[in-house]
N, C-alpha and C positions, 0 to 999 in steps of 0.2 A: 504493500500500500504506500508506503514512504522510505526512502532513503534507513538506513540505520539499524533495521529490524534484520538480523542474520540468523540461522538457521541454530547456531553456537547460541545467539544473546536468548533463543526463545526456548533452547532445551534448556540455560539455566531460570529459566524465569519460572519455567513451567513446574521446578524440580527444587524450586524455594519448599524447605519445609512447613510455611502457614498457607499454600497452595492448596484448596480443595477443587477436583477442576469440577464437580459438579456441581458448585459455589460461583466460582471465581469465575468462568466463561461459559459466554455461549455463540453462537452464532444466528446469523440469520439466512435463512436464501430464498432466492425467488421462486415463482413454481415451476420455473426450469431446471430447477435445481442448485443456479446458478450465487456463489457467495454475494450478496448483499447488505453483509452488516455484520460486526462484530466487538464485542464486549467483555471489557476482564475488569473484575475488581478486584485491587491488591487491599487483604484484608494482614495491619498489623494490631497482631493481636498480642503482641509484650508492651504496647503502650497504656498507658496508665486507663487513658480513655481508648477507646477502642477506633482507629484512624481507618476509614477505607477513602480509597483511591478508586474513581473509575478511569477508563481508558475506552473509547470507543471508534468506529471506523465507520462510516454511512457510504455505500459506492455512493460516487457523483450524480448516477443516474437517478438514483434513490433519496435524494436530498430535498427535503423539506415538504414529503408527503405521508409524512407519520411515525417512519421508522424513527426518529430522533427520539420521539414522545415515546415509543414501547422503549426502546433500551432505557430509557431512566426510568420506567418503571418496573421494570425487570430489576434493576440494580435497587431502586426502592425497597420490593419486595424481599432480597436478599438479604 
């Protein structure tokens, strides 16, 4: 999706020990099957208060016809 994201930086991300991936990510796709959207929250759970982090990706084509609104309430619900 962007510059930076290497195949190395995402097996370590994925293999953080406060990683639940049935937590932390999900995806989306269209009914082509085709990826459309995607969503990780980094949950640290050693801080006093409990700190999550979203991170999310909308394809271009997808952008500003709803999906923005389900990932954050996906991550709400979380």
């Amino acid at each position: 999706l962007d510059g930076g994201t290497s195949v190395a930086e995402l097996r370590l991300e994925f293999n953080r020990p406060s990683f639940v991936p049935e937590r932390d990510i999900r995806l989306w796709e269209s009914a082509d099957r085709a990826l459309i959207g995607f969503a990780e929250l980094a949950v640290a759970d050693d801080a006093a208060e409990q700190l999550v982090t979203l991170w999310y990706k909308v394809h271009p084509s997808q952008r500003g016809k709803g999906l923005e609104a389900e990932i954050l309430a996906w991550a709400e619900a979380q």
